[in-house]
C-alpha positions as CSV (number, residue, x, y, z in Angstrom):
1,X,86.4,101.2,84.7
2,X,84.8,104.4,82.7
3,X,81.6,103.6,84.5
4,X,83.4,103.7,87.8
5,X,85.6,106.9,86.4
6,X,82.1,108.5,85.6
7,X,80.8,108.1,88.7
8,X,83.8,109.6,90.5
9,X,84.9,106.8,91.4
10,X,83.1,104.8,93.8
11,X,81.8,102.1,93.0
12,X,79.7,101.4,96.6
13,X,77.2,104.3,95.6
14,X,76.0,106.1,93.1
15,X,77.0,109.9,92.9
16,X,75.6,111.4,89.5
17,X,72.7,112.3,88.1
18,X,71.1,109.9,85.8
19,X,73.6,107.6,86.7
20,X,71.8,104.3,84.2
21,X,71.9,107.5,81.4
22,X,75.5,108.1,82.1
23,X,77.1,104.7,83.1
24,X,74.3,102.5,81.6
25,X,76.3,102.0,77.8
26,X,79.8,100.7,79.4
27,X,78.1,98.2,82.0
28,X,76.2,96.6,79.7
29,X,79.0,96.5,77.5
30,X,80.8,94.9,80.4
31,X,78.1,92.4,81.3
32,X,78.3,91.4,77.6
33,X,81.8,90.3,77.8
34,X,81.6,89.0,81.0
35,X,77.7,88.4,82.3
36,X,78.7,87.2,85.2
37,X,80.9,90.3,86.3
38,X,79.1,91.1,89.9
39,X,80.8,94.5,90.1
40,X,79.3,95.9,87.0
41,X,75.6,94.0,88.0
42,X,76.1,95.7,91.1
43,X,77.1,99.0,90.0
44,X,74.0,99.0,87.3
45,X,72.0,98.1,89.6
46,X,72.5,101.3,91.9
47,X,72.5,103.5,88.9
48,X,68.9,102.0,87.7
49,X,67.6,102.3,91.4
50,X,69.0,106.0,91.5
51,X,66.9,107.0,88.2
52,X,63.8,105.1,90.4
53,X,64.2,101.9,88.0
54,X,63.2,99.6,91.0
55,X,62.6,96.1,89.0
56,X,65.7,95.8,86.6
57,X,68.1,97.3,89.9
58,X,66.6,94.3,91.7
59,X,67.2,91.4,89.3
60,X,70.6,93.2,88.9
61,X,71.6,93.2,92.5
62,X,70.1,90.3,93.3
63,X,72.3,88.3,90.7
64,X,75.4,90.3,91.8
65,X,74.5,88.9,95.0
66,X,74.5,85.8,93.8
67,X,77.9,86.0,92.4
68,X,79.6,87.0,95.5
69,X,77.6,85.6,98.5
70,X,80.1,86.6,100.6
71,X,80.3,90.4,99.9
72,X,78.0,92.1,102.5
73,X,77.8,95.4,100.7
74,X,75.8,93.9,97.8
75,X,73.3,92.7,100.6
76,X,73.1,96.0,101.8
77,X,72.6,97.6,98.3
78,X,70.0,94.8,97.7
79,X,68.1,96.0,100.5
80,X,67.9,99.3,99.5
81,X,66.5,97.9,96.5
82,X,63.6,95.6,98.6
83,X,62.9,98.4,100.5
84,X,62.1,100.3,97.4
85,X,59.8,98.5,96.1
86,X,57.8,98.2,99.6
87,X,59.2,94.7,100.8
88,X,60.4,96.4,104.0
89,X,60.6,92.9,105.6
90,X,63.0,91.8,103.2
91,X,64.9,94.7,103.5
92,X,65.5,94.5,107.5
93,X,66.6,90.8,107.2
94,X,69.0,91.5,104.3
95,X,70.1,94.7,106.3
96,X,71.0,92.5,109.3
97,X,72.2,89.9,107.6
98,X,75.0,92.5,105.6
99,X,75.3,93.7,108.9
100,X,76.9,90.5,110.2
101,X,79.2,90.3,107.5
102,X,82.4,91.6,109.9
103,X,83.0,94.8,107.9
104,X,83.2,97.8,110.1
105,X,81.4,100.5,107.3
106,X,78.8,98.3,106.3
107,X,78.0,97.3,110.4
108,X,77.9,101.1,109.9
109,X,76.0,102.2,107.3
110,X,73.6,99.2,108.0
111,X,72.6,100.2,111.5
112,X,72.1,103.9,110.0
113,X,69.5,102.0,107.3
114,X,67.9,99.6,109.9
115,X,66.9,103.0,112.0
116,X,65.5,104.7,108.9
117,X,64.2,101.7,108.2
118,X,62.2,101.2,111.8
119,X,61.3,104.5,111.4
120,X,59.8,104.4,107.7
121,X,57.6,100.7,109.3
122,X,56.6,102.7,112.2
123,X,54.7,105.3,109.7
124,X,53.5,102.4,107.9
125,X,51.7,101.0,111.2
126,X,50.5,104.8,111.5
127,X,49.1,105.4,108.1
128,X,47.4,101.8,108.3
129,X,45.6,102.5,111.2
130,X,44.7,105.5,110.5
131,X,43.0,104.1,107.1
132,X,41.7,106.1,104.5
133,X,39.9,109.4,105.3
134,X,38.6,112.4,104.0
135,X,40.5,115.7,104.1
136,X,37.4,117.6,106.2
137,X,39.3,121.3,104.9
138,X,39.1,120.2,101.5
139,X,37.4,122.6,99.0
140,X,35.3,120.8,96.9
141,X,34.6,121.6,93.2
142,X,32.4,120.3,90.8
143,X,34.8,118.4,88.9
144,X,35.7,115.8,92.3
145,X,32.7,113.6,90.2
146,X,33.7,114.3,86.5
147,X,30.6,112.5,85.4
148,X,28.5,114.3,87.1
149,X,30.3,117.7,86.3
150,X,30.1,116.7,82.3
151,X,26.1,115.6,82.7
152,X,25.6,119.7,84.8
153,X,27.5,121.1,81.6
154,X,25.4,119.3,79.1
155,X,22.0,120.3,80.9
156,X,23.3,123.9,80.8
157,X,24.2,124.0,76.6
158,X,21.1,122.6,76.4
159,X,18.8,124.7,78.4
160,X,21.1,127.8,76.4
161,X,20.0,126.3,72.9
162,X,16.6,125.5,73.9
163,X,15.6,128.8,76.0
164,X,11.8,127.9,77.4
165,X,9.0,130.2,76.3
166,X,8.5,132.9,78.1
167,X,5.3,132.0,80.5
168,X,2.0,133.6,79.7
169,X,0.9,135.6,82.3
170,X,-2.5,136.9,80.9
């Protein structure tokens, strides 16, 4: 309940900063009473996925999943947490799957997700195709090749402590 207190109260996002920071001590205190307390695993899970925690938010909202199969706003926060860590595919089947769940604001909020989400695939296709290139207005310095930059400096200490006799020109 402090958790949810700290984060103003909601317990279907996260709203401060460094939420795990913040919120991280009571959950786990939670979870060590009860591990199996899918509210707290969920809300944990969002707090490590706001502070960019991708792995531990997954295994966290994947058990709190788990716990209440039937609760299609955990699927929905577990695809935010797929689509995180690049399984976009995942993501759009858990997002329509949350989306068939029969409540209104998730239907909601998932179609919002599921046209970013199109959106974020269809820059994927983009960038793949497009493949790596080179930047053509690039400036290029001598330190793009460090070795070579370190091997120029040590020919130039070297030709400074070893001037070359003047020629003879007589």
């Amino acid at each position: 309940l402090y958790a949810r207190w700290v984060n103003q109260g909601d317990g279907d996002r996260i709203l401060v900063a460094s939420a795990e920071a913040r919120m991280g001590t009571e959950l786990k205190a939670a979870l060590k009473i009860d591990p199996n307390y899918s509210a707290a695993l969920e809300l944990l899970g969002l707090a490590q996925l706001s502070d960019d925690a991708v792995k531990p938010a997954l295994a966290n909202l994947q058990r709190a999943s788990t716990l209440r199969p039937r609760n299609s706003r955990y699927y929905l926060n577990l695809a935010r947490a797929y689509e995180a860590a690049g399984n976009l595919d995942g993501a759009r089947n858990l997002i329509l799957y949350a989306r068939g769940g029969g409540d209104a604001a998730v239907y909601t909020e998932a179609d919002k997700l599921l046209k970013e989400l199109g959106k974020q695939k269809q820059r994927q296709h983009e960038w793949a195709a497009l493949g790596p290139r080179a930047d053509p207005t690039a400036k290029h310095s001598k330190y793009d090749n460090l070795q070579e930059a370190i091997a120029e400096d040590e020919k130039a200490e070297a030709k400074a402590r070893n001037p070359e006799p003047p020629q003879d020109t007589g």
